[in-house]
KOLGU-4560 file (N, C-alpha, C; in nm, 3 decimals, padded with zeros to 5 digits):
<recs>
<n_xx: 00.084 n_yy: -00.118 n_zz: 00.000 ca_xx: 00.000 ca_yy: 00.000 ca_zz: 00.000 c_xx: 00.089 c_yy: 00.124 c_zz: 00.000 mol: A seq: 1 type: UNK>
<n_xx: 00.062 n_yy: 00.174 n_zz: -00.097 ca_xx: 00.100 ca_yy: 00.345 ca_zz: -00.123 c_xx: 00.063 c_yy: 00.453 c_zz: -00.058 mol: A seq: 2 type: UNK>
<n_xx: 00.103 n_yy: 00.560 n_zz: 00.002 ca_xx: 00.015 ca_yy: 00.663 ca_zz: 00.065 c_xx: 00.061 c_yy: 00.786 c_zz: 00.001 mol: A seq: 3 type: UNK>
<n_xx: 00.009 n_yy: 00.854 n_zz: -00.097 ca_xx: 00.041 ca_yy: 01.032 ca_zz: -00.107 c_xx: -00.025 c_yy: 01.099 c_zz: -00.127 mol: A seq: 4 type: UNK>
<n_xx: 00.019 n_yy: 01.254 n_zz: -00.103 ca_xx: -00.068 ca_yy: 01.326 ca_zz: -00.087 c_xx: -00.130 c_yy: 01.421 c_zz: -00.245 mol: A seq: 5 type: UNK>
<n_xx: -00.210 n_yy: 01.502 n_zz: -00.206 ca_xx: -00.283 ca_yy: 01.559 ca_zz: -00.336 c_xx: -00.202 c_yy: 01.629 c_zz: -00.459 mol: A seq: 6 type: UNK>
<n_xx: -00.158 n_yy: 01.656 n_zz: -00.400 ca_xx: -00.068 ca_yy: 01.762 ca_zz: -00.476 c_xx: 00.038 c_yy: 01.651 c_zz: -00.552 mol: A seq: 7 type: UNK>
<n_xx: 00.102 n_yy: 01.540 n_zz: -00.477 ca_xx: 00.180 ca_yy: 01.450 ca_zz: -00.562 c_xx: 00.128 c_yy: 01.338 c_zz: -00.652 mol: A seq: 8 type: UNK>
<n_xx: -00.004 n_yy: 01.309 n_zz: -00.630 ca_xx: -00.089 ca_yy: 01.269 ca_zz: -00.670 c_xx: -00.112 c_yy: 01.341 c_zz: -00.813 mol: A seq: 9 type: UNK>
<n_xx: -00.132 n_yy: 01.432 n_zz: -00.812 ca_xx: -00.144 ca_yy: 01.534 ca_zz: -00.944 c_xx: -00.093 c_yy: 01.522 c_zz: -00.991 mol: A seq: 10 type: UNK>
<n_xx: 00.055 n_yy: 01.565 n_zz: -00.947 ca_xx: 00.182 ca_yy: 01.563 ca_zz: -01.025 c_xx: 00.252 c_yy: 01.430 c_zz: -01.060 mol: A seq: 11 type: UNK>
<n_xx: 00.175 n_yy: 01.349 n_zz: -01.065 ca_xx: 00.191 ca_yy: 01.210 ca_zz: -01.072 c_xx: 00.118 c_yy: 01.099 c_zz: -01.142 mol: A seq: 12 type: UNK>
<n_xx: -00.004 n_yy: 01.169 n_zz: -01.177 ca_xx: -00.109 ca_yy: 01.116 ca_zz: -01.165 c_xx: -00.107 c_yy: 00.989 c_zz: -01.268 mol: A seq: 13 type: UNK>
<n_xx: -00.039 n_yy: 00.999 n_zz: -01.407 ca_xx: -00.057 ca_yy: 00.915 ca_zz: -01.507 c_xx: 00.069 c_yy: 00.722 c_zz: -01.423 mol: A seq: 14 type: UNK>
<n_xx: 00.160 n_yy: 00.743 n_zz: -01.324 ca_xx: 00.222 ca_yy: 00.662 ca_zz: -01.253 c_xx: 00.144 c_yy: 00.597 c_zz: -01.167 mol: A seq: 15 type: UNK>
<n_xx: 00.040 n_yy: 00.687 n_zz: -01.092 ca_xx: -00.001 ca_yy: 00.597 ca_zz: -01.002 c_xx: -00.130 c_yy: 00.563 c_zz: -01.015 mol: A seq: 16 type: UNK>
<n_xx: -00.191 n_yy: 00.580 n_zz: -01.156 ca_xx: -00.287 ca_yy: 00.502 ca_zz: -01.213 c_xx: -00.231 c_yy: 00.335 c_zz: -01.257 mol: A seq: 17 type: UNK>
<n_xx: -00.091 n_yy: 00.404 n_zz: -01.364 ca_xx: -00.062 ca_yy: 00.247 ca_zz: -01.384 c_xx: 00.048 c_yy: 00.127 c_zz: -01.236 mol: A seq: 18 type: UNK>
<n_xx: 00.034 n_yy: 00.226 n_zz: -01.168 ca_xx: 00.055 ca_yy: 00.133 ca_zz: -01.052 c_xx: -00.100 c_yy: 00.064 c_zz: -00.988 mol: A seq: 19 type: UNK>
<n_xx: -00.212 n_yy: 00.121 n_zz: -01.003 ca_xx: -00.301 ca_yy: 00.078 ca_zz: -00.921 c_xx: -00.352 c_yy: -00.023 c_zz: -01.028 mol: A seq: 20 type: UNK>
<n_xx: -00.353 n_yy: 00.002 n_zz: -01.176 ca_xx: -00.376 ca_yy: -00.088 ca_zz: -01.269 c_xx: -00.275 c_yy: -00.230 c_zz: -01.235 mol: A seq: 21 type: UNK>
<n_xx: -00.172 n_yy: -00.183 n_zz: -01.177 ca_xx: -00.065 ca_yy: -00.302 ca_zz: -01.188 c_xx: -00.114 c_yy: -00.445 c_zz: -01.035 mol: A seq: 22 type: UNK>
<n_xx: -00.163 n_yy: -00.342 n_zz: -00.975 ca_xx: -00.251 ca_yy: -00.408 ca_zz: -00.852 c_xx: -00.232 c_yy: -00.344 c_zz: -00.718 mol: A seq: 23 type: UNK>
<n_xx: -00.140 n_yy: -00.235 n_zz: -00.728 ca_xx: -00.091 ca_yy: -00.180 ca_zz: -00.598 c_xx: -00.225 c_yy: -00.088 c_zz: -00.546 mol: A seq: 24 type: UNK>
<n_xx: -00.246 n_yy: -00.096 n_zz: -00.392 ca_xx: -00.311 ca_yy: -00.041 ca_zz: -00.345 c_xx: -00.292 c_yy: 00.127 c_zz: -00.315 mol: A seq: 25 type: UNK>
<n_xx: -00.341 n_yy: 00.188 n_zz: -00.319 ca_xx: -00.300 ca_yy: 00.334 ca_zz: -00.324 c_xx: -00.368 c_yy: 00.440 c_zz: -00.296 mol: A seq: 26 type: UNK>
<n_xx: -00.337 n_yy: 00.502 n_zz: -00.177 ca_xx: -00.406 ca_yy: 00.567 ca_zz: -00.047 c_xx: -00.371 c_yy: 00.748 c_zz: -00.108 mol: A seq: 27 type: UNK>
<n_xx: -00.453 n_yy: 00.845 n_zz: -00.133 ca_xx: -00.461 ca_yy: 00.967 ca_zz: -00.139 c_xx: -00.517 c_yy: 01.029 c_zz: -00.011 mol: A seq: 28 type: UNK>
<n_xx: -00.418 n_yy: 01.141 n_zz: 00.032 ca_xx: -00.444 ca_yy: 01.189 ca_zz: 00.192 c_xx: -00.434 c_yy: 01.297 c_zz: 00.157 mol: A seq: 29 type: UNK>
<n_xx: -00.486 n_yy: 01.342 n_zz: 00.253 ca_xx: -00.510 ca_yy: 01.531 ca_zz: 00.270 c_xx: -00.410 c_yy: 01.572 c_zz: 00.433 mol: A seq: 30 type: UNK>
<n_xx: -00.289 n_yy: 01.616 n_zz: 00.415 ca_xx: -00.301 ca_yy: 01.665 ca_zz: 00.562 c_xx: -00.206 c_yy: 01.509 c_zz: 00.664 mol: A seq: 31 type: UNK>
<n_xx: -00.192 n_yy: 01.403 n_zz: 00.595 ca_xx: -00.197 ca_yy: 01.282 ca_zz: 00.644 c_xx: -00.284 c_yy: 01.212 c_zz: 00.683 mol: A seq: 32 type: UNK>
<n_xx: -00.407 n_yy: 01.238 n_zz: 00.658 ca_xx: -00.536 ca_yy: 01.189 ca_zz: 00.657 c_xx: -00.556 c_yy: 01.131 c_zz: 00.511 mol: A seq: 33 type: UNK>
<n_xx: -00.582 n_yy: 00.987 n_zz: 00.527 ca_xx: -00.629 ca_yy: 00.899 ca_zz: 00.405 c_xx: -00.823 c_yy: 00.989 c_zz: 00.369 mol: A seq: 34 type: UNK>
<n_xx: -00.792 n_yy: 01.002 n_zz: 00.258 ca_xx: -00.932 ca_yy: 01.052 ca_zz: 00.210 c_xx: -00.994 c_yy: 00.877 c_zz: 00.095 mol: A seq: 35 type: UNK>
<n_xx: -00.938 n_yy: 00.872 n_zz: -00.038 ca_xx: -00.943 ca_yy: 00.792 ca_zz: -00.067 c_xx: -00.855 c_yy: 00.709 c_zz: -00.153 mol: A seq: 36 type: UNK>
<n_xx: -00.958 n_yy: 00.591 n_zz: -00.181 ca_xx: -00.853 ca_yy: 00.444 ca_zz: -00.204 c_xx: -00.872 c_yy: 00.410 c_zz: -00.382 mol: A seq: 37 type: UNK>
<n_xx: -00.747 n_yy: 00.443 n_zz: -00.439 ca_xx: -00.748 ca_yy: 00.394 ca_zz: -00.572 c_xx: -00.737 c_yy: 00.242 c_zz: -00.613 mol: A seq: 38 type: UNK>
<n_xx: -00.822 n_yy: 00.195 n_zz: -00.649 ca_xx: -00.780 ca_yy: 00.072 ca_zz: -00.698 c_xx: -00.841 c_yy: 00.049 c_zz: -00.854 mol: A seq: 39 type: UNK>
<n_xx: -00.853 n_yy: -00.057 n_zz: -00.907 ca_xx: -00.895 ca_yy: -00.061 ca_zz: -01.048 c_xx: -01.033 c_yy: -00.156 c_zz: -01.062 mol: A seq: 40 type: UNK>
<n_xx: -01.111 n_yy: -00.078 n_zz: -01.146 ca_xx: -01.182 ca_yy: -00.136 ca_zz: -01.162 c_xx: -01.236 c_yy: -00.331 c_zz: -01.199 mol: A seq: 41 type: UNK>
<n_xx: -01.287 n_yy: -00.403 n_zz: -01.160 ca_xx: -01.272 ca_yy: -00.517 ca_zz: -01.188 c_xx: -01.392 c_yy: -00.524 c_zz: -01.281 mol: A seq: 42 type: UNK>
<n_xx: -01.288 n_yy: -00.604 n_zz: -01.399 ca_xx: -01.396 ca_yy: -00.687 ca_zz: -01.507 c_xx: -01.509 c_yy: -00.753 c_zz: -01.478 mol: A seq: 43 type: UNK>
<n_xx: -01.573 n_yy: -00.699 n_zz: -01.623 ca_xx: -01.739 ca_yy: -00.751 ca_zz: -01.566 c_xx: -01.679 c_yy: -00.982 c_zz: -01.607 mol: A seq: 44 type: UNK>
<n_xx: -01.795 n_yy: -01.040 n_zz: -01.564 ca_xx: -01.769 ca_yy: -01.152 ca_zz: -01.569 c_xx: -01.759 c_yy: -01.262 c_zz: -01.724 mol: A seq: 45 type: UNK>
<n_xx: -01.902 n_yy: -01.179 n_zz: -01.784 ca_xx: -01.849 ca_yy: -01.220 ca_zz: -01.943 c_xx: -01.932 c_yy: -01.155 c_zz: -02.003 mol: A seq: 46 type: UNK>
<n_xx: -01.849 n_yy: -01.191 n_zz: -02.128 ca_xx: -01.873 ca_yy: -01.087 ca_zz: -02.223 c_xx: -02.049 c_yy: -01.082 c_zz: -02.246 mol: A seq: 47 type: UNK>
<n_xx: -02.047 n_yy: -00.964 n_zz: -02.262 ca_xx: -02.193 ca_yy: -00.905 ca_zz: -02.302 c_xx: -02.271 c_yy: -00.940 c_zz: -02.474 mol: A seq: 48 type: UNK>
<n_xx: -02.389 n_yy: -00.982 n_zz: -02.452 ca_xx: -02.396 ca_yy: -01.023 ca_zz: -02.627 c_xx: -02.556 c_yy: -00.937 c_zz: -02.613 mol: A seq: 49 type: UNK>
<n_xx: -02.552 n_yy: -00.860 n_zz: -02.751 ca_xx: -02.675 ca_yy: -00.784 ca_zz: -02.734 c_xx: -02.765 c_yy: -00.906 c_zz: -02.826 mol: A seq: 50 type: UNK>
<n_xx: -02.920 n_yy: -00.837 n_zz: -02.772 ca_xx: -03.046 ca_yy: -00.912 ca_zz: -02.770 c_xx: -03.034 c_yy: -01.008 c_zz: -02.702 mol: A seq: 51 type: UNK>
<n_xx: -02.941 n_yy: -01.048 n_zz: -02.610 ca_xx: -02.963 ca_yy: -01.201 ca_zz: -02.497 c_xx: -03.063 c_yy: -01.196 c_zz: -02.392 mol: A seq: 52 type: UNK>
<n_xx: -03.108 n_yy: -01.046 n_zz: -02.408 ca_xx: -03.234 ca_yy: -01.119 ca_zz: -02.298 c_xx: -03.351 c_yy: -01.077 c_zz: -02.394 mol: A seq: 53 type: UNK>
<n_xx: -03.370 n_yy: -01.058 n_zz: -02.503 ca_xx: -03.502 ca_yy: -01.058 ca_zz: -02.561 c_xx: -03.615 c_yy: -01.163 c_zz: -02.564 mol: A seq: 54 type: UNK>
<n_xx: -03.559 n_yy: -01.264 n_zz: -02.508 ca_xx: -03.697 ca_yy: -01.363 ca_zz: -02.485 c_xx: -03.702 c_yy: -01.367 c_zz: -02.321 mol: A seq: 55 type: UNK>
<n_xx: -03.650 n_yy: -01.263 n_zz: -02.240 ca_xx: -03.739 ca_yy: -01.272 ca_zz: -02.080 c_xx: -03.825 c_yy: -01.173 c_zz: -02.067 mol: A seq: 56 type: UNK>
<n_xx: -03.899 n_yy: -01.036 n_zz: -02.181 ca_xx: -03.996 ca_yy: -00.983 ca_zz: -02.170 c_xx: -04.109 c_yy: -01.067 c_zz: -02.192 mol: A seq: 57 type: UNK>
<n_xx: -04.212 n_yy: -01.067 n_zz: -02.120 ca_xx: -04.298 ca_yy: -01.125 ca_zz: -02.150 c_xx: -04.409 c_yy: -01.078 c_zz: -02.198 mol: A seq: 58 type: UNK>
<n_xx: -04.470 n_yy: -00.926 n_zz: -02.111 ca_xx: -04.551 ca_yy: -00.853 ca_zz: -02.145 c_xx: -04.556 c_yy: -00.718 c_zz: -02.142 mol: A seq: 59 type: UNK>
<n_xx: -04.577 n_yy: -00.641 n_zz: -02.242 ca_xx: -04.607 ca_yy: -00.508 ca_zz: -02.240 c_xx: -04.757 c_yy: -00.431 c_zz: -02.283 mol: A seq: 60 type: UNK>
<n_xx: -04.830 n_yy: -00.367 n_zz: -02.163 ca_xx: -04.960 ca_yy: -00.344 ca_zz: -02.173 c_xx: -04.940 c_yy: -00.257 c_zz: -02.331 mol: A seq: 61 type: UNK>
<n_xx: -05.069 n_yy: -00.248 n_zz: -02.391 ca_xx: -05.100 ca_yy: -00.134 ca_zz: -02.456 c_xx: -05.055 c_yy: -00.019 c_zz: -02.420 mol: A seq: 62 type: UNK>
<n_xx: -05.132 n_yy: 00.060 n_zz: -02.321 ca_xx: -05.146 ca_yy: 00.192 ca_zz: -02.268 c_xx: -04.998 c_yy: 00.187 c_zz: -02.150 mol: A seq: 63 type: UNK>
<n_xx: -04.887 n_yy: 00.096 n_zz: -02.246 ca_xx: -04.761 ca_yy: 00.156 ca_zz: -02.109 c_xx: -04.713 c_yy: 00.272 c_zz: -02.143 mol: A seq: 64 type: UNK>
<n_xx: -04.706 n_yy: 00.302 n_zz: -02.271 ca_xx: -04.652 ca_yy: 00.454 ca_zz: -02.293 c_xx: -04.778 c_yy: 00.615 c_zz: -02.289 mol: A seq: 65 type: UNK>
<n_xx: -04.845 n_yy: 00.530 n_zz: -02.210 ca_xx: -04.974 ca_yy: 00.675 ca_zz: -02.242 c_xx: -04.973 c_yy: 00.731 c_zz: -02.107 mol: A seq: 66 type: UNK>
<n_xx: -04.990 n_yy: 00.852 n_zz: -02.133 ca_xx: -04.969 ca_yy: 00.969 ca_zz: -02.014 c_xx: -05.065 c_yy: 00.903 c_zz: -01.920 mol: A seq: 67 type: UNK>
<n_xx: -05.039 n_yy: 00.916 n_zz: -01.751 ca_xx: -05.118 ca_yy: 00.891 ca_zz: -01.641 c_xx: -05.188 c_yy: 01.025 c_zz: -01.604 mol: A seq: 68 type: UNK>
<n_xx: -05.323 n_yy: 00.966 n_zz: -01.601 ca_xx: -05.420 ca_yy: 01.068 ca_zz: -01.556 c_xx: -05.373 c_yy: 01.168 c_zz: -01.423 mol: A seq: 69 type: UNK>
<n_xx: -05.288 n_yy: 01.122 n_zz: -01.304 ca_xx: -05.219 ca_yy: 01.276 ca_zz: -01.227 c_xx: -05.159 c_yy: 01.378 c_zz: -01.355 mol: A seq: 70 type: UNK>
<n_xx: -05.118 n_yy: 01.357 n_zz: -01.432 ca_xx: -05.028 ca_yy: 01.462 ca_zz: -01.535 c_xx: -05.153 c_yy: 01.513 c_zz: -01.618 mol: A seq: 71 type: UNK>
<n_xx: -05.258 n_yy: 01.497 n_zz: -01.631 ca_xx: -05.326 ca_yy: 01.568 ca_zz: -01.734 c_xx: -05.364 c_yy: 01.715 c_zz: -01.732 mol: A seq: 72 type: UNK>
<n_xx: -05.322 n_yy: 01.778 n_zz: -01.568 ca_xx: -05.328 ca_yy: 01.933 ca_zz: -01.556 c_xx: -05.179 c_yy: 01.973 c_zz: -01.658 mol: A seq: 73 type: UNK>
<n_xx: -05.092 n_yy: 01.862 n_zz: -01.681 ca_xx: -04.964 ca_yy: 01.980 ca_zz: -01.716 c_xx: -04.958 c_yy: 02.000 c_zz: -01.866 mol: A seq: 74 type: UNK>
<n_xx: -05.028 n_yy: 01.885 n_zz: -01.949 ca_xx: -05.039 ca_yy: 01.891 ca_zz: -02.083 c_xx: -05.104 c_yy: 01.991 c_zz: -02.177 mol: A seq: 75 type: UNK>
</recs>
């Protein structure tokens, strides 16, 4: 675990991204006070395929897109 502060952080900033990418934990403080914790985002689990859930809709009323009667003062 890494600890620095804002200002070196800045001046740093493109290093200790690819350190936190690399797996290092990495603490930004204010003052010596930890504010927050960089780490990297984790991959989603698999890959995404579009239309894969088009057969779990089952139903869509008629009237789902028609204005609800509370809104008819604003129209």
């Amino acid at each position: 675990m890494t600890q620095i502060n804002i200002a070196e952080a800045k001046a740093h900033f493109s290093e200790i991204i690819q350190k936190a990418l690399l797996g290092e934990e990495i603490i930004i403080a204010k003052g010596h006070k930890p504010l927050v914790k960089l780490v990297p985002l984790s991959k989603p689990d698999k890959k995404r395929i579009p239309g894969s859930a088009s057969k779990q809709l089952v139903y869509i009323a008629d009237d789902f897109d028609a204005p609800l009667d509370d809104f008819k003062d604003y129209m």
